[in-house]
C-alpha positions as CSV (number, residue, x, y, z in Angstrom):
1,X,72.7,85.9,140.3
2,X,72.0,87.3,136.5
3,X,74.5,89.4,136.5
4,X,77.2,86.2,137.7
5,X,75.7,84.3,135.5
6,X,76.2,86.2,132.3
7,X,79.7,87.1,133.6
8,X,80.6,83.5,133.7
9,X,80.9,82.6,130.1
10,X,82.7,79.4,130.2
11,X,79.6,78.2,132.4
12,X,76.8,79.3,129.6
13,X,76.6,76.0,127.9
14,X,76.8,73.5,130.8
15,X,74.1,76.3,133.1
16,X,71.7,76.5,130.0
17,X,71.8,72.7,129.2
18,X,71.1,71.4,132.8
19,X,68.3,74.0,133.5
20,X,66.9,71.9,130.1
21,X,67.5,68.7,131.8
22,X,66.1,70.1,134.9
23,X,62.7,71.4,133.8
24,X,62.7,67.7,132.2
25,X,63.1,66.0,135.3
26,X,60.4,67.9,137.5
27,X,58.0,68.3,134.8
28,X,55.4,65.0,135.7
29,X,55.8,66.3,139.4
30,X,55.2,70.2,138.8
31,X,53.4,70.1,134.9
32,X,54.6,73.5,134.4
33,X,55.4,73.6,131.2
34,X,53.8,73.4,127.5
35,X,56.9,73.3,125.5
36,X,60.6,73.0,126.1
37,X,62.6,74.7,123.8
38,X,66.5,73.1,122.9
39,X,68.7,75.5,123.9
40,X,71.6,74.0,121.8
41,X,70.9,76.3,118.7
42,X,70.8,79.4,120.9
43,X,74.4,78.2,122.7
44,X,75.3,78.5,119.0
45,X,74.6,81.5,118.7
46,X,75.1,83.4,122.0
47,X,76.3,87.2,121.1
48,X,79.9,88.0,122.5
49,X,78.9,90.4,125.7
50,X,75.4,91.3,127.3
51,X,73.6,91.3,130.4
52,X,71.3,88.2,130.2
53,X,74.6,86.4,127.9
54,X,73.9,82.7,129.0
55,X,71.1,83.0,131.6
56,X,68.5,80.3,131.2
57,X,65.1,81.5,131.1
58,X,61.4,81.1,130.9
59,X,58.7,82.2,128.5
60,X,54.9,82.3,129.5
61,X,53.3,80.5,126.4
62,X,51.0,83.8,125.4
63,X,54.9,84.9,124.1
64,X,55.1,84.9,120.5
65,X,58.0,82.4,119.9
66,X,59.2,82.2,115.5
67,X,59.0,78.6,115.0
68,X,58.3,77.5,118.2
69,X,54.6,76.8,119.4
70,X,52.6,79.2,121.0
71,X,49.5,77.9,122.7
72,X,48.4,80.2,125.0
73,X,47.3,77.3,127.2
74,X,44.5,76.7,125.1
75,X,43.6,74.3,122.8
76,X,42.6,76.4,120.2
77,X,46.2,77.4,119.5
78,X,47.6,74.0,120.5
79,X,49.2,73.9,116.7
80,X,50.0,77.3,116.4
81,X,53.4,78.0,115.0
82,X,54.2,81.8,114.6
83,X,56.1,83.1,112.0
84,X,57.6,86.6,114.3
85,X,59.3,87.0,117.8
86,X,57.6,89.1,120.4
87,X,59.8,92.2,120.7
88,X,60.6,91.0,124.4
89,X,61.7,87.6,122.8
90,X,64.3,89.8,120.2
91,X,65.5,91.9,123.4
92,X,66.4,89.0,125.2
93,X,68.0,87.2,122.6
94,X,69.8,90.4,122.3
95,X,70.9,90.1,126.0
96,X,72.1,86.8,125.5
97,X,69.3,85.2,127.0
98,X,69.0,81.6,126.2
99,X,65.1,80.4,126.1
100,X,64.5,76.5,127.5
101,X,60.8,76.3,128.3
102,X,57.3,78.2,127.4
103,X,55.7,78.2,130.7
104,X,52.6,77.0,131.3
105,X,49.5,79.6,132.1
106,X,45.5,79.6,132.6
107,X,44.1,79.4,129.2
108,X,44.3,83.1,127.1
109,X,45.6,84.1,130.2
110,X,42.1,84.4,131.9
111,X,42.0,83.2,135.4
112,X,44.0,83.1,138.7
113,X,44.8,79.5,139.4
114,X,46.7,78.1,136.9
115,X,44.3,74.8,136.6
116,X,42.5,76.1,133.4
117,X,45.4,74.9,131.1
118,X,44.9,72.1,128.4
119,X,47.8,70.4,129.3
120,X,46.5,70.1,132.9
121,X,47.0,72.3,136.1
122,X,50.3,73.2,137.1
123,X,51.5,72.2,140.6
124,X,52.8,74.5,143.6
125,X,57.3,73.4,144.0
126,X,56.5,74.4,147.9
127,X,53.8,71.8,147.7
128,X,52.6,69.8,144.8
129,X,48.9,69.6,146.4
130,X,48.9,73.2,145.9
131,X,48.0,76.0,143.0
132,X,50.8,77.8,142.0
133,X,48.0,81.2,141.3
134,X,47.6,82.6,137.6
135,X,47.5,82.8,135.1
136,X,51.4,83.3,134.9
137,X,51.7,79.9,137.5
138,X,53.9,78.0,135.2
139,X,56.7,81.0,135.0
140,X,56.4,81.5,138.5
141,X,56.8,77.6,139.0
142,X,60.1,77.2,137.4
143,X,61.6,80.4,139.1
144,X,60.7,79.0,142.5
145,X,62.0,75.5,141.7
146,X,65.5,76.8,140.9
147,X,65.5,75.9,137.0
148,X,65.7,79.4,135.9
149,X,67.1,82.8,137.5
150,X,63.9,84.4,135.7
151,X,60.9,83.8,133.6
152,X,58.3,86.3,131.2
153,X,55.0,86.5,132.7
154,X,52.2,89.0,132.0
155,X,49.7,90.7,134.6
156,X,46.0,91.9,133.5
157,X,44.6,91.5,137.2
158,X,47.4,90.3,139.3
159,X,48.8,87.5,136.8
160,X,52.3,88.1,138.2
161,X,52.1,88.9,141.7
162,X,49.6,86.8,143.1
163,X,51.9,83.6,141.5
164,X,55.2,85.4,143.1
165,X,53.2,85.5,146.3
166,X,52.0,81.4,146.3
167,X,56.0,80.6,145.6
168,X,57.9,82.5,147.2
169,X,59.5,84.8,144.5
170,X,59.9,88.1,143.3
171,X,57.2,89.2,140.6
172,X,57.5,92.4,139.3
173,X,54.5,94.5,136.7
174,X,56.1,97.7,135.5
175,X,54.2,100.9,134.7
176,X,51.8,100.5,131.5
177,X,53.5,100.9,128.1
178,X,57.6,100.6,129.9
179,X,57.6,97.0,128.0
180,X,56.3,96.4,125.0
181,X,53.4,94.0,124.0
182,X,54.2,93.5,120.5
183,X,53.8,90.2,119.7
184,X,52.1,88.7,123.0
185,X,48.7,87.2,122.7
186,X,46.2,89.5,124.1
187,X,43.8,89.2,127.3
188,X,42.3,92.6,127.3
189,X,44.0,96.0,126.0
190,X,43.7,98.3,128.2
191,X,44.8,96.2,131.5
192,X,47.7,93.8,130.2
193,X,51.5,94.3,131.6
194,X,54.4,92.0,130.0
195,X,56.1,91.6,133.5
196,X,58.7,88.9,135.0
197,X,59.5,86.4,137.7
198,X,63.0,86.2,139.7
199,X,64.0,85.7,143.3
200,X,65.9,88.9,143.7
201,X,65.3,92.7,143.7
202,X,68.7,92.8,141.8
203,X,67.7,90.3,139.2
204,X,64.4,92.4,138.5
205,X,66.6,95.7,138.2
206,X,68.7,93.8,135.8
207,X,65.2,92.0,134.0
208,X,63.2,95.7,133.6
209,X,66.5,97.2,132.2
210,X,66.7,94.6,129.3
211,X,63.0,94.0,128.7
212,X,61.9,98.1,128.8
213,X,62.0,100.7,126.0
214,X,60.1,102.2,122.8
215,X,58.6,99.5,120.4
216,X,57.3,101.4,117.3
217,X,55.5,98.3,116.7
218,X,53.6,99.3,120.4
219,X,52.1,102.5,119.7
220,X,51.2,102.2,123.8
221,X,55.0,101.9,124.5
222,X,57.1,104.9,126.3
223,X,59.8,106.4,125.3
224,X,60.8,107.1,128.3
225,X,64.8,106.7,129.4
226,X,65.5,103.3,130.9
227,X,68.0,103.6,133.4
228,X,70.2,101.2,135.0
229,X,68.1,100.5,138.2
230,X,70.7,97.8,139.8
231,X,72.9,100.9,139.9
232,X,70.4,103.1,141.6
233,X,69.7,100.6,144.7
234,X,69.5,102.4,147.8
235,X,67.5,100.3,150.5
236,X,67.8,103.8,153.4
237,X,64.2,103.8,154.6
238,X,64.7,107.3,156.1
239,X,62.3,110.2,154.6
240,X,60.3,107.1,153.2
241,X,55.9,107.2,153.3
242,X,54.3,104.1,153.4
243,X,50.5,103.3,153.5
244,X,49.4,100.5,154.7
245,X,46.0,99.7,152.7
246,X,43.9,99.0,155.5
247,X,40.5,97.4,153.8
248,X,42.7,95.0,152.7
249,X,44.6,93.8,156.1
250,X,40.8,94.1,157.8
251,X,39.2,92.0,155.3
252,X,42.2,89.1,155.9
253,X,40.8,86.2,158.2
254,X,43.7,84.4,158.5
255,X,45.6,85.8,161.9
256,X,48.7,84.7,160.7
257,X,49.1,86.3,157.5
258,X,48.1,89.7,159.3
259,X,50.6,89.3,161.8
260,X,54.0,88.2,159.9
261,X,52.4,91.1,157.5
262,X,52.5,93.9,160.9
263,X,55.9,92.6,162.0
264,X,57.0,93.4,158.6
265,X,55.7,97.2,159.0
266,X,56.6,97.3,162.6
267,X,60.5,96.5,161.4
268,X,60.4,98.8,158.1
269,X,59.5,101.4,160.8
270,X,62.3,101.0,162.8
271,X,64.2,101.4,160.1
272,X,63.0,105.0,159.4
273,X,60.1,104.6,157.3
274,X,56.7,106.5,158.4
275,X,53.4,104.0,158.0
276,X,50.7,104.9,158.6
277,X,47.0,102.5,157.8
278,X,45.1,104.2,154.8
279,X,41.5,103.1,154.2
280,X,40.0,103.7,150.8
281,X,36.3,104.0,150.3
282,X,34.7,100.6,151.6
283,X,32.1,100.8,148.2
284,X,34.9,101.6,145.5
285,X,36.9,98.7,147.4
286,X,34.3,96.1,146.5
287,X,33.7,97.6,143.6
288,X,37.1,96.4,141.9
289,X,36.4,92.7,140.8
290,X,33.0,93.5,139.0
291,X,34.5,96.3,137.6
292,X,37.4,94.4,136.6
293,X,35.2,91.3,135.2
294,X,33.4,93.9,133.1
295,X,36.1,95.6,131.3
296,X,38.5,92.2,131.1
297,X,35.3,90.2,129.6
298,X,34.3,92.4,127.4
299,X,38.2,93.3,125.7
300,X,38.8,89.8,125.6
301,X,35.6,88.7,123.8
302,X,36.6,91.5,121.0
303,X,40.7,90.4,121.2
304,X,40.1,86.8,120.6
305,X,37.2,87.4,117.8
306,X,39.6,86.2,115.4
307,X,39.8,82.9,117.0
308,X,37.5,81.0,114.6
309,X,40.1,77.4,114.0
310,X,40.2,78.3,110.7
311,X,42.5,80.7,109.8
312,X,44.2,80.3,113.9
313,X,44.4,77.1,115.9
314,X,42.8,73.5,115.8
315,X,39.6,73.0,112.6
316,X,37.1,71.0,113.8
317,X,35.0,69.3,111.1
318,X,31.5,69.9,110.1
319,X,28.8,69.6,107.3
320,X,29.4,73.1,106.6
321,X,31.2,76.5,107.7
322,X,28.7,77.3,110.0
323,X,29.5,73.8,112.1
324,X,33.1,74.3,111.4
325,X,33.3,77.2,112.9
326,X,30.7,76.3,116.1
327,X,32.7,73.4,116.7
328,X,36.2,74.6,116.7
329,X,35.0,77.0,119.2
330,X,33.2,75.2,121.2
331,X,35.6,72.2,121.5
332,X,38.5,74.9,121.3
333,X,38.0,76.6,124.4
334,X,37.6,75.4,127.8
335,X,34.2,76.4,130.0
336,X,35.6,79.2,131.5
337,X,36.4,80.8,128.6
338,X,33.0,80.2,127.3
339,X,31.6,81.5,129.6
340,X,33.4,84.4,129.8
341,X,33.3,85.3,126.1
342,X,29.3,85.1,126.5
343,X,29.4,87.8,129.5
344,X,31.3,90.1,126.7
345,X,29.5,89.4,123.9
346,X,26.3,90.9,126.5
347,X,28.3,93.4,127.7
348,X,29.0,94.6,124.5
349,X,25.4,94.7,123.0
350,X,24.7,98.0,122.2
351,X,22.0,98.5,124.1
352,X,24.0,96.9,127.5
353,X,26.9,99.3,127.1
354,X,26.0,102.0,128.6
355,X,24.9,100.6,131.7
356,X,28.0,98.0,131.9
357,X,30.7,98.4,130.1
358,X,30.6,102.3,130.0
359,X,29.8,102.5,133.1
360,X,32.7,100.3,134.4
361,X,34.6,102.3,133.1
362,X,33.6,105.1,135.1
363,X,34.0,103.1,138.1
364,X,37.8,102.4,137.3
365,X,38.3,106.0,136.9
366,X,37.2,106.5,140.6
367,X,39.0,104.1,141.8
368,X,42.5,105.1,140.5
369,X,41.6,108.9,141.5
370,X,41.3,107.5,144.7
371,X,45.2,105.6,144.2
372,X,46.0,109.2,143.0
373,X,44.7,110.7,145.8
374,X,46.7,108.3,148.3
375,X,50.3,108.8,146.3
376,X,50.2,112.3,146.4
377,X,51.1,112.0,149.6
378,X,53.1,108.5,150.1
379,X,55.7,106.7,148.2
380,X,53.5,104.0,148.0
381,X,50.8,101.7,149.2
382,X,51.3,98.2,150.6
383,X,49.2,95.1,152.2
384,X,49.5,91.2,152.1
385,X,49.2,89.8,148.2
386,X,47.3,87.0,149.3
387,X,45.4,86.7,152.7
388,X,46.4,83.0,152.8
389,X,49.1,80.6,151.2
390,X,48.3,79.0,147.8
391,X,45.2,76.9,148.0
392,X,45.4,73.0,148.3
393,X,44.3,72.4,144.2
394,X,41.0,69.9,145.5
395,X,40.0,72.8,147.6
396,X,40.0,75.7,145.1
397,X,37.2,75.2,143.2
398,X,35.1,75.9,146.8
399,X,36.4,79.3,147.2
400,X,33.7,81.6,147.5
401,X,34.3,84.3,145.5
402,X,31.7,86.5,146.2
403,X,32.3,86.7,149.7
404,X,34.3,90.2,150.9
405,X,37.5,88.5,152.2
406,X,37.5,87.4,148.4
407,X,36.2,90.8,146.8
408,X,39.0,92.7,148.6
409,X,42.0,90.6,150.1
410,X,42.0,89.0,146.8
411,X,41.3,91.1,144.6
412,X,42.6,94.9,145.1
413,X,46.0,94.4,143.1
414,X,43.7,95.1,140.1
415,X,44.0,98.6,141.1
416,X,47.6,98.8,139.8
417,X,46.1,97.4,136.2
418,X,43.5,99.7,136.4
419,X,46.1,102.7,136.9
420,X,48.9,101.2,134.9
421,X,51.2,102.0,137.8
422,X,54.6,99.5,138.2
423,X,53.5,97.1,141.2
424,X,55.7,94.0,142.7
425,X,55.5,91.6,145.2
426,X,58.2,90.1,147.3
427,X,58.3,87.7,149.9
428,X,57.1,88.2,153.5
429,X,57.4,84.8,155.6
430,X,55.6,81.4,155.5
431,X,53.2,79.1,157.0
432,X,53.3,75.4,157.0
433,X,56.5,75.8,154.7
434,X,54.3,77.7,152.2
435,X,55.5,81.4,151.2
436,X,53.2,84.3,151.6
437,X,54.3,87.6,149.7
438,X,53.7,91.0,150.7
439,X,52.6,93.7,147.6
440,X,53.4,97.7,147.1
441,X,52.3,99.9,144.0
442,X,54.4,102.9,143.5
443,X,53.3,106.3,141.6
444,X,53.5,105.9,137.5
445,X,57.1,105.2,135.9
446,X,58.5,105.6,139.5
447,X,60.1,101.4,139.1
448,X,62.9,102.9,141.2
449,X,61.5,103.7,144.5
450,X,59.6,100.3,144.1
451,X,62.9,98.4,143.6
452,X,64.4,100.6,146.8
453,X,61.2,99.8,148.6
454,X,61.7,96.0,147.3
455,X,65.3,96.0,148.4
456,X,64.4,97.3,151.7
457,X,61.8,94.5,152.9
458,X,64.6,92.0,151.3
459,X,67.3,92.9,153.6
460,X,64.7,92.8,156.8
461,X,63.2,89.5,155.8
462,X,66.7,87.9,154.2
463,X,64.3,86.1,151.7
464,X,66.9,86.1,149.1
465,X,67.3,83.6,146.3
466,X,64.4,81.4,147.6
467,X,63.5,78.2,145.8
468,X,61.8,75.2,147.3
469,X,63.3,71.3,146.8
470,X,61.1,69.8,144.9
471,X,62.2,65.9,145.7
């Protein structure tokens, strides 16, 4: 689709301008995005060839945008203007990309429902009633209603493919430091991913080859070659070693899900592939989400320090600095935030460090030995994104998260933050006429056998180019 799209230069203005219109017309249905961004100026200035040259396209609102506003979904930045582009932004451009929308997301990025917002929660195209996940919801949202052929997300736990999964999309987190951060507003360091929507393996090939590269502004960027993956396709499941994570597929309660999820293995099988059910330690398992709240809290608290309302975002008034500052803050951020920001701030005390953050930190390095100890002898590892559909938006907030359907199904893609390994989900089947999406995390820098694997479950399932009709 990308690459007929940017082919077809006759079509840019007319494509670009009714993808504007279009994100218009759904947005009191779907509420999925902060800002919408004229495209005539870009039409304007389109360059002659490249491989994005008048695609339409979506920017999660964590993006650094010159002269456009960059909220971060949080009210705290709600007048923030920047005065630079994101490098991603400047590669795009580059490409010919023409921007129409910054996407809503959950507030600094922290959260996996996309109802933490300040503009409001952003609503499901399969079904409005429904979540579209986070905190990238709002890119995935106007991928899967058809207004753009792809959209920026960014991925600290599962930010990317947990939304792909709830609509029905492709959504694709490359290896740590293959795209550079420069210039997007940080959740926590050491776990963020710039990643990307689209409904195609082809379109991601195209995406990654455009967004990836060295950023000397990105000291964590690689300077690795970026080769032309589209090019390098090859879908042959022959000689292929699959694990199926099986802690995950137990730990799913909906019979459903399991079962369009084992059809899926039973038919990559037939096709030549070996899978085989891999169980990872039941403790280290369960041990992901507190070891990911840990490390996530306590990077953010010391990222978004600088958020005081008066040098960034909305200044509350007061009698004095002091209030100033206490009220910006405390009418600048949502609860969640809050309350996240105080679990940092204790697990950053000196004398908690050791036995939290440090020590978390420990944990996470089992855990990806254990990954490690998997991919050293398969190409990668697999299991349902999501044991369910995306939850009915009324209904989310009784989720009980401490329960181990939650602690595992829900929770393991962390693993591929924890590693930095490239991860994507892709779309498996549905139920009631909601998508579910199947995940697989490949070995570090390896994006290629991820987009053959990718390419593979596309052609079994024929889930190409899906997008719900939102009416």
């Amino acid at each position: 689709m990308i690459r007929e799209m940017a082919k077809d230069k006759a079509g840019a203005k007319e494509r670009c301008e009714k993808a504007y219109e279009m994100a218009q017309k759904l947005q009191p249905e779907l509420n999925d995005v902060i800002t919408f961004v004229d495209p005539a100026d870009q039409l304007a200035h389109l360059p002659e060839e490249g491989l994005m040259r008048g695609v339409p396209i979506a920017l999660k609102d964590n993006v650094n945008t010159r002269g456009i506003r960059t909220t971060a979904g949080s009210r705290i930045l709600s007048n923030y203007v920047p005065i630079y582009n994101a490098t991603i932004v400047d590669k795009l451009n580059a490409a010919g990309a023409v921007t129409i929308a910054k996407a809503s997301m959950d507030e600094l990025a922290m959260g996996g429902t996309n109802l933490t917002c300040f503009t409001g929660p952003a609503h499901n195209p399969w079904d409005p009633r429904r979540m579209t996940g986070g905190s990238s919801g709002g890119s995935a949202a106007l991928v899967a209603s058809n207004v753009v052929p792809m959209a920026i997300g960014s991925d600290t736990g599962d930010s990317i493919r947990k939304p792909a999964a709830y609509n029905g999309i492709v959504g694709v987190k490359p290896t740590y430091g293959r795209i550079s951060r420069y210039g997007i507003i940080p959740y926590a360091s050491s776990l963020d991913h710039v990643g990307y929507f689209t409904r195609s393996i082809e379109d991601a090939c195209i995406s990654l080859q455009v967004l990836a590269g060295r950023d000397e502004r990105d000291m964590t960027s690689s300077d690795r070659p970026v080769p032309d993956y589209s090019k390098l396709l090859n879908s042959d499941l022959h000689g292929r070693k699959i694990a199926i994570i099986g802690n995950v597929v137990e730990s799913i309660a909906n019979k459903h899900t399991v079962s369009v999820f084992n059809d899926l293995m039973d038919k990559m099988r037939a096709k030549g592939a070996q899978v085989d059910v891999y169980h990872f330690d039941d403790a280290l398992m369960k041990a992901i989400l507190p070891t990911y709240f840990i490390i996530a809290n306590c990077e953010a608290t010391s990222n978004h320090s600088n958020l005081d309302g008066i040098r960034f975002g909305v200044r509350e008034d007061g009698a004095d600095m002091k209030e100033i500052m206490t009220n910006s803050r405390t009418k600048g951020f949502g609860p969640l935030i809050r309350r996240r920001f105080v679990i940092g701030s204790y697990g950053l005390f000196e004398e908690n460090q050791e036995r939290l953050f440090r020590k978390a930190q420990k944990v996470r390095r089992l855990i990806v030995n254990a990954l490690n100890d998997c991919l050293k002898e398969y190409d990668c590892v697999i299991a349902p994104a999501s044991g369910d559909i995306a939850p009915l938006i009324d209904a989310s907030k009784d989720q009980d998260q401490l329960s181990d359907t939650y602690m595992v199904a829900e929770n393991y893609m962390a693993i591929a933050n924890f590693s930095g390994y490239p991860s994507m989900t892709v779309p498996m089947g549905f139920e009631d006429g909601c998508p579910l999406g199947v995940n697989l995390t490949c070995r570090a820098w390896d994006e290629e056998t991820m987009f053959d694997l990718g390419k593979a479950i596309e052609e079994i399932t024929g889930y190409y180019d899906l997008h719900a009709e939102v009416k």
